[in-house]
C-alpha positions as CSV (number, residue, x, y, z in Angstrom):
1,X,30.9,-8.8,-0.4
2,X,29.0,-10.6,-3.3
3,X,29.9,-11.8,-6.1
4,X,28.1,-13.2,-8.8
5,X,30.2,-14.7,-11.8
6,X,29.1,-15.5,-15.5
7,X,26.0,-16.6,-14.1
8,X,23.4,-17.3,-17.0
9,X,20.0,-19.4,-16.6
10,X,17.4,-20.7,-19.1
11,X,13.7,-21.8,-18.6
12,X,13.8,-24.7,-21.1
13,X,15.1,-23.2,-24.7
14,X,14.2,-19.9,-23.7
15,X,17.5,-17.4,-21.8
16,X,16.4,-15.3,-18.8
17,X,19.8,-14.4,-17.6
18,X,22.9,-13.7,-19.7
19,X,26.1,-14.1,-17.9
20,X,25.6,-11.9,-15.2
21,X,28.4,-10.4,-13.7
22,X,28.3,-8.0,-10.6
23,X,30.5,-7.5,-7.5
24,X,28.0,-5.5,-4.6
25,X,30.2,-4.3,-1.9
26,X,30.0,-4.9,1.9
27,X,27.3,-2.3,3.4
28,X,24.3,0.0,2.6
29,X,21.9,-0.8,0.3
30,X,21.8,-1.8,-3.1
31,X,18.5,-2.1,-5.3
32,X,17.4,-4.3,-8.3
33,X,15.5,-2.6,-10.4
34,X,14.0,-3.7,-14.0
35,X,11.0,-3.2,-15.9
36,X,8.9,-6.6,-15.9
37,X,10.6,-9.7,-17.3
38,X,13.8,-8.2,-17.1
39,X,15.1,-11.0,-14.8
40,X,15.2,-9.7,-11.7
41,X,13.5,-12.0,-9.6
42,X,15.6,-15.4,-11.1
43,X,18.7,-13.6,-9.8
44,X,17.2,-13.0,-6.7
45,X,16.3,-16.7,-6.8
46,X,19.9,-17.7,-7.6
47,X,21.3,-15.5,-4.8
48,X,19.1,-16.9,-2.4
49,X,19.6,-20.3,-3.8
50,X,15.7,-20.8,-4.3
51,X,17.0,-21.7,-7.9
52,X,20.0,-24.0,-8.3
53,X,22.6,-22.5,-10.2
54,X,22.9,-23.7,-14.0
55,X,26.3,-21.8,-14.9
56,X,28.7,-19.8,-13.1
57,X,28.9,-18.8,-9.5
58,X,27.7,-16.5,-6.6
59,X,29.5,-16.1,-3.6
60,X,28.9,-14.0,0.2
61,X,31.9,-13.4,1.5
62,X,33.9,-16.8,1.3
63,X,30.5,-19.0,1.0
64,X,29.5,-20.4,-2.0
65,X,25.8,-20.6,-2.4
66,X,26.1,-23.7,-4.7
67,X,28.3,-25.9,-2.1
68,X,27.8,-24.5,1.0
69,X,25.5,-26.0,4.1
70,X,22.0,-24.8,4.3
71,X,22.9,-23.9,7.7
72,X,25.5,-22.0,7.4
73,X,24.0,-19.8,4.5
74,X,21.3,-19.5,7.1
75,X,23.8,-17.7,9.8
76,X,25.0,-15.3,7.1
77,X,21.8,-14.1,4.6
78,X,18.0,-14.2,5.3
79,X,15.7,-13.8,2.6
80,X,12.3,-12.6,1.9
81,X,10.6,-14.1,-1.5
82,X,7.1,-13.5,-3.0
83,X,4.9,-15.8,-1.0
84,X,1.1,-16.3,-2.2
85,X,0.2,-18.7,0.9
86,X,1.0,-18.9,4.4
87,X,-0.3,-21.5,6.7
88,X,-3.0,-20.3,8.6
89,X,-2.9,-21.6,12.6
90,X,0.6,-19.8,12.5
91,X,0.0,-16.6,15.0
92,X,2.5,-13.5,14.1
93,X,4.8,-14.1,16.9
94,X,5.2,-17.9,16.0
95,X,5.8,-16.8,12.6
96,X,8.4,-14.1,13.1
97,X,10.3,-16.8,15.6
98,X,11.2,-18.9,12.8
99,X,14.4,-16.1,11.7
100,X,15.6,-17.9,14.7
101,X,15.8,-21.4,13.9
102,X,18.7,-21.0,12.5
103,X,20.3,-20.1,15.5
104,X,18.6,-22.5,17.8
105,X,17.9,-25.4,15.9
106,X,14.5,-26.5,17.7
107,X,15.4,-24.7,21.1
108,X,15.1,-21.2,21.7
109,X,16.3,-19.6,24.3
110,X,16.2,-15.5,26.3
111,X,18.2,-14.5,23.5
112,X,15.9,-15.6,20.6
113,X,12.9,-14.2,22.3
114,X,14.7,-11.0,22.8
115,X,15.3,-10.9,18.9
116,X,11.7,-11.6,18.6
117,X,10.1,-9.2,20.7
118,X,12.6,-6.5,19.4
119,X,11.3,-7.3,15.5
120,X,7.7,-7.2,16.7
121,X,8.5,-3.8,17.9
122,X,10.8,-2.7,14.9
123,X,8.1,-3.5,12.9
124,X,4.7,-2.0,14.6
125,X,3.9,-5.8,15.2
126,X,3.1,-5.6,18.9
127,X,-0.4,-5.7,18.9
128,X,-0.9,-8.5,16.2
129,X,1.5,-10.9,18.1
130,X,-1.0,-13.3,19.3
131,X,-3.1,-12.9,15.9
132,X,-3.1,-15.7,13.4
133,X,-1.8,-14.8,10.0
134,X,-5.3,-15.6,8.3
135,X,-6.6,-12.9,10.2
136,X,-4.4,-10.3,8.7
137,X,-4.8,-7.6,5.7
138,X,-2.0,-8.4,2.9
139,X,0.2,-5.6,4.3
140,X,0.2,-6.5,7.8
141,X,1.1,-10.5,6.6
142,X,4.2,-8.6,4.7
143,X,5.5,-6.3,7.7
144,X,5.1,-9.7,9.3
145,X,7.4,-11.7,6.5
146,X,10.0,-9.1,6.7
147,X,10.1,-8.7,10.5
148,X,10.8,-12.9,10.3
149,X,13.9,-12.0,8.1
150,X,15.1,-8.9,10.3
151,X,14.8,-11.5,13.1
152,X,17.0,-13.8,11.4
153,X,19.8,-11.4,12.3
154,X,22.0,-12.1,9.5
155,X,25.0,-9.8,7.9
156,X,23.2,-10.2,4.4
157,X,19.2,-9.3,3.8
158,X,17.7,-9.9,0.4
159,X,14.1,-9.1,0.1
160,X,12.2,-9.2,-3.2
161,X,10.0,-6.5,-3.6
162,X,9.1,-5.9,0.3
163,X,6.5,-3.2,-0.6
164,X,4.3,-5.5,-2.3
165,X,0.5,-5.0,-0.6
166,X,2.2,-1.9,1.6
167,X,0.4,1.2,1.7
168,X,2.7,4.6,1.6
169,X,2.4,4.6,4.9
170,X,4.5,1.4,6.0
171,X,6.1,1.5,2.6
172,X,8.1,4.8,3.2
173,X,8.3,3.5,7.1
174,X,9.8,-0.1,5.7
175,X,12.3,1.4,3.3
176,X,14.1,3.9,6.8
177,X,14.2,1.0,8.7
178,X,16.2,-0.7,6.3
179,X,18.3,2.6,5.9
180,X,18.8,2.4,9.6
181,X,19.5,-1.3,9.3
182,X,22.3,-0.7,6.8
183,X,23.4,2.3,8.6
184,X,23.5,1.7,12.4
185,X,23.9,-2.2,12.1
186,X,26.1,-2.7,9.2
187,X,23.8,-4.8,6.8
188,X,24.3,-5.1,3.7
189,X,20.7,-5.5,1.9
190,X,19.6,-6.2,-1.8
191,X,15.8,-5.3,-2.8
192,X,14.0,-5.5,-5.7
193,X,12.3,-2.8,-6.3
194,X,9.8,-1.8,-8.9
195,X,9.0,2.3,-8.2
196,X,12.2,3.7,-8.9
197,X,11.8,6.9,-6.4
198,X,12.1,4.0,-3.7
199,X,15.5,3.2,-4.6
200,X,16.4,6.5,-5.7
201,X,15.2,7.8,-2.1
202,X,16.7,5.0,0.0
203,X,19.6,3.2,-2.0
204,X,23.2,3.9,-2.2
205,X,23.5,1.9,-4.8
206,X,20.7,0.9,-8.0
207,X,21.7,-2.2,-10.9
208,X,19.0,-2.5,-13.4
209,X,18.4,-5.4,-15.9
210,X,17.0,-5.1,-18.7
211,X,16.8,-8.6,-21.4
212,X,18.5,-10.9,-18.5
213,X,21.8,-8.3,-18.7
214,X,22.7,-6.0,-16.5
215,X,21.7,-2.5,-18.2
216,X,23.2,0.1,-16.3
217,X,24.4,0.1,-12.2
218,X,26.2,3.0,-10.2
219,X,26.1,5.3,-7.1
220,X,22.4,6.2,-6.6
221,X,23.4,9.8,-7.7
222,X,25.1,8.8,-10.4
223,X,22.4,6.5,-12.0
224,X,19.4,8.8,-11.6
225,X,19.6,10.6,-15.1
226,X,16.8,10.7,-17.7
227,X,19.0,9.3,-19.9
228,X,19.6,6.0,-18.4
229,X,16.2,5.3,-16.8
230,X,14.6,6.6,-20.0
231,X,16.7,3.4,-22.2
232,X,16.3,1.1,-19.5
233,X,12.1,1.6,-19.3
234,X,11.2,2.4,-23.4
235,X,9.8,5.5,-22.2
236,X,10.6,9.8,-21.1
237,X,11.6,10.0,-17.7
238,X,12.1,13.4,-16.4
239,X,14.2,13.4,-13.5
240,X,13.9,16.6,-10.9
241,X,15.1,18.1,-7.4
242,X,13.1,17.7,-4.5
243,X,14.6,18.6,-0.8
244,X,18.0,17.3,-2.1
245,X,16.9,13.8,-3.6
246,X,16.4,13.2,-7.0
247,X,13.2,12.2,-8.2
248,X,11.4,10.4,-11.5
249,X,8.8,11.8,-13.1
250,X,7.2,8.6,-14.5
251,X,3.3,8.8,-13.4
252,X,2.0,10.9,-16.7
């Protein structure tokens, strides 16, 4: 479980979070959601301890991200942030083997190269394994950042906004692999998220901010209403029924 306490954060003078309080339960997926500026990405900061906490306190399971070893945090979540730059001479399979550090500190063994080789292929990374990232198109170089963090093999995956430079394609094949993640391994995985009929699809569980406070959260089903997404966006949203799911009418 995670729990986040009064946890509030300023740049300088100026408040991005407000004393934040949320408790996400053990399991499935749960998305962030927010329109821009909303603070979305600090708390994903603070979570992953990118950030160092100013007040209050955040919790997974009984560690506590402010005084617990980096190592240890490493064993129990993996993250993917926005990254701008990679280091070139780095080839794909290289890249994806560091989600094992953790594990082996500097010596990897069958095991690690199992996880590996089974994240290459969870993630349609097979043929790009000897490739250097440089080579790659901006989605391939973020299939390749999230594969690192599957590979990881952590209990916890937060990933902030994984679709970023994904066509539909690998987008809609990215967000059932984390369903089957979170359903036939037992993660439990936070994403930010910014089309809503990603989370709506996929997520068992959406929390939006809005002004650094947490605007509105629920069951998936639950949240989806014109009402709520319409307040938390300035803007109509029509909701409707496709095949079962519920989707947002946003585009026009």
């Amino acid at each position: 479980m995670i729990t986040i306490e009064n946890v509030s954060f300023r740049h300088g003078k100026a408040p991005v979070l407000k004393d934040i309080s949320l408790t996400i339960e053990k399991g499935g997926i749960t998305a962030l959601i927010g329109p821009n500026g909303a603070g979305k990405s600090t708390l994903f900061a603070l979570m992953a301890r990118l950030l160092p906490l100013q007040t209050g306190r955040i919790t997974f399971d009984e560690l506590d991200v402010r005084q617990s070893p980096s190592r240890e945090l490493a064993l129990k979540l993996a993250i993917l942030r926005q990254i701008t730059s990679i280091a070139s001479r780095i080839t794909v399979r290289e890249m994806i083997g560091f989600g094992r550090f953790p594990h082996h500190r500097g010596r990897p063994g069958n095991h690690d190269r199992e996880k590996v080789g089974e994240a290459l292929e969870m993630f349609d990374l097979g043929d790009l394994s000897g490739r250097f990232i440089d080579e790659l198109s901006g989605g391939q170089r973020q299939r390749v950042l999230v594969a690192m963090a599957y590979a990881q093999d952590t209990d916890y995956l937060l990933l902030d906004e994984p679709l970023n430079n994904l066509d539909m394609h690998y987008a809609r094949d990215l967000m059932k692999q984390l369903r089957s993640l979170a359903d036939t391994h037992g993660k439990t995985i936070v994403v930010v998220l910014h089309e809503i009929n990603y989370a709506a699809a996929y997520a068992d569980r959406i929390i939006a901010l809005k002004d650094g406070t947490v605007a509105a959260q629920g069951k998936t089903a639950d949240f989806m209403t014109e009402k709520t997404l319409s307040a938390i966006y300035n803007m109509e949203v029509r909701i409707r029924e496709l095949d079962g799911k519920l989707i947002a009418l946003h585009h026009a």
